[in-house]
BALO-768441 format. One record per residue (C-alpha): residue number from 1; residue in three letters; x, y, z. Coordinates in Angstrom, 1 decimal. Layout:
BEGIN
fiba seq NUM | type ALA | xx X | yy Y | zz Z .
...
END
This chain:
BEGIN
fiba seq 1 | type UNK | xx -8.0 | yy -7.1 | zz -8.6 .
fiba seq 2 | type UNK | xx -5.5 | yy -7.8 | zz -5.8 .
fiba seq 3 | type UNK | xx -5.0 | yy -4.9 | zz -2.8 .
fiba seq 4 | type UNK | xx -1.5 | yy -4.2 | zz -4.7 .
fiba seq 5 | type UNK | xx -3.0 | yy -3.4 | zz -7.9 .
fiba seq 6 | type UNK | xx -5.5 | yy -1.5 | zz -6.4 .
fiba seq 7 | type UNK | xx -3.4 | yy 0.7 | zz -4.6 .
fiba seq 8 | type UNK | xx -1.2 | yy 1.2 | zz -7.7 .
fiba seq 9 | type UNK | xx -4.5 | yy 2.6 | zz -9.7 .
fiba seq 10 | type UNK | xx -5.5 | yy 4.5 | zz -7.1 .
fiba seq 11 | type UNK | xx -1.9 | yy 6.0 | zz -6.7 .
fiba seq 12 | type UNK | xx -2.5 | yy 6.5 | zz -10.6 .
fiba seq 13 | type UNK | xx 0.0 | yy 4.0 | zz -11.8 .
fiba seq 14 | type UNK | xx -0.3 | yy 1.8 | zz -14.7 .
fiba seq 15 | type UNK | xx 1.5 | yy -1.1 | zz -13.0 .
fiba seq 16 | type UNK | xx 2.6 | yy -2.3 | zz -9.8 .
fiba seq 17 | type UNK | xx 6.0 | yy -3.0 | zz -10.9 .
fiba seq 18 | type UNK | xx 5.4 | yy 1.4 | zz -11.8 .
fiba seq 19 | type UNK | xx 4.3 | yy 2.4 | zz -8.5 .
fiba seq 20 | type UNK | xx 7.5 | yy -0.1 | zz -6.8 .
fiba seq 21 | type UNK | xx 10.4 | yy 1.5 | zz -9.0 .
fiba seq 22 | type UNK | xx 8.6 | yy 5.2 | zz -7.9 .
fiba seq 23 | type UNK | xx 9.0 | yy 4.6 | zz -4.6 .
fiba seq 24 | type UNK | xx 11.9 | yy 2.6 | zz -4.0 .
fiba seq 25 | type UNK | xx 14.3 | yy 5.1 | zz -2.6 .
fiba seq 26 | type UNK | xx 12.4 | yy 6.7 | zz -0.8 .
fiba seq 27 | type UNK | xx 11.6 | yy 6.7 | zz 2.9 .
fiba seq 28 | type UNK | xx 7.6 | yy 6.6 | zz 2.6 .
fiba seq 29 | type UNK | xx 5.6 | yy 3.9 | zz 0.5 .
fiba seq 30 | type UNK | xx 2.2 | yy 3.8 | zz -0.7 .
fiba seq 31 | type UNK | xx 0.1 | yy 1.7 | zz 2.3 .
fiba seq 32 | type UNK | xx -3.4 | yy 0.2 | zz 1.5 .
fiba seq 33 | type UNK | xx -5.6 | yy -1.0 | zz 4.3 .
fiba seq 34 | type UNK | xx -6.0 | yy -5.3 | zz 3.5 .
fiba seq 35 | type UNK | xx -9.4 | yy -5.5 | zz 4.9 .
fiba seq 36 | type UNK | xx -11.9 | yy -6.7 | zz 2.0 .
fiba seq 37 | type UNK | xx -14.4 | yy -4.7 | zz 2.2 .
fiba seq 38 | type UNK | xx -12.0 | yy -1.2 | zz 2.7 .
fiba seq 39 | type UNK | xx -9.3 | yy 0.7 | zz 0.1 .
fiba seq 40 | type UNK | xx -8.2 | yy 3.2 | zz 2.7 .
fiba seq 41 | type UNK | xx -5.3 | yy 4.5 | zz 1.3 .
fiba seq 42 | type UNK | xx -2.2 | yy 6.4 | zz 3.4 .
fiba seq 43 | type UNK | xx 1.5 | yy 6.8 | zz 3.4 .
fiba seq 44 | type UNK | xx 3.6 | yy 4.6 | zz 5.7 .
fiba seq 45 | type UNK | xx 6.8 | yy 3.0 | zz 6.0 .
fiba seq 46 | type UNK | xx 7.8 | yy 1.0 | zz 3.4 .
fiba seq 47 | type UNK | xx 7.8 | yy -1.9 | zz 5.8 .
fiba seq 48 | type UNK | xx 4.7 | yy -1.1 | zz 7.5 .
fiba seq 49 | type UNK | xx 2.8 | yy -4.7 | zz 8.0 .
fiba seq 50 | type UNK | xx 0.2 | yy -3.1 | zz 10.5 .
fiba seq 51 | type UNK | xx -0.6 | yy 0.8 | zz 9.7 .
fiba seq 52 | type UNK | xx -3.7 | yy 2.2 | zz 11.3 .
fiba seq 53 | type UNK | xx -6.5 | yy 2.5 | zz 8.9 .
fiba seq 54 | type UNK | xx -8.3 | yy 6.1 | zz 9.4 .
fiba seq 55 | type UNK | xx -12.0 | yy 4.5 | zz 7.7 .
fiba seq 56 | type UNK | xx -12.2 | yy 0.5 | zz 9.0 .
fiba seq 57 | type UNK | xx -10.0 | yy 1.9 | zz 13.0 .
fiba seq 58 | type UNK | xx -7.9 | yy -0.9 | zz 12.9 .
fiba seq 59 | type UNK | xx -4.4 | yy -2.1 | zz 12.1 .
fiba seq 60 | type UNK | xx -4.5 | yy -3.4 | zz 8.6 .
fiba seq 61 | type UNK | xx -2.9 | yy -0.6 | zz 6.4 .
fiba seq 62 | type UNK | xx 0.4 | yy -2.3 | zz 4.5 .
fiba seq 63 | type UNK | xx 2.8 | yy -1.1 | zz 2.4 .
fiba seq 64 | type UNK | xx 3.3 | yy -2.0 | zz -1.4 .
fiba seq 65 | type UNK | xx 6.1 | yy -2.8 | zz -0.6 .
fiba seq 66 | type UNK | xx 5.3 | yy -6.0 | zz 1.9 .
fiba seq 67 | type UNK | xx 2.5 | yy -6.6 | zz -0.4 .
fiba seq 68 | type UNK | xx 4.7 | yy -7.2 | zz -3.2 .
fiba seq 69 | type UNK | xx 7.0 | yy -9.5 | zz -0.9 .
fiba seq 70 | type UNK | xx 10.0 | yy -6.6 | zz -1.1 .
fiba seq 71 | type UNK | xx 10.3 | yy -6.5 | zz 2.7 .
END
């Protein structure tokens, strides 16, 4: 399961392409935190490419929305 897919279960989405078209117009995104061993999940910008994850303390939380190569 990739980071993206995780985040949309966890988010309690079937899909990616679900949790995407919730939050497209809005001004927060879903973030997950890309380290391997981590599913820190917050929200952030949607083009957040280095959100601080509150578990692993380092920059590494990124939207959906750059995960899913939107932005």
């Amino acid at each position: 399961m990739t980071k993206l897919e995780e985040l949309a279960e966890e988010e309690g989405f079937r899909t990616v392409d679900d949790l995407l078209s919730a939050y497209v117009i809005d001004s927060i995104a879903p973030g997950i935190c890309i380290n391997p061993s981590c599913g820190y999940c917050t929200e952030v910008e949607p083009d957040c490419r280095g959100g601080w994850c509150g578990e692993c303390e380092t920059q590494s939380v990124q939207s959906a929305f750059v995960l899913a190569d939107v932005i």
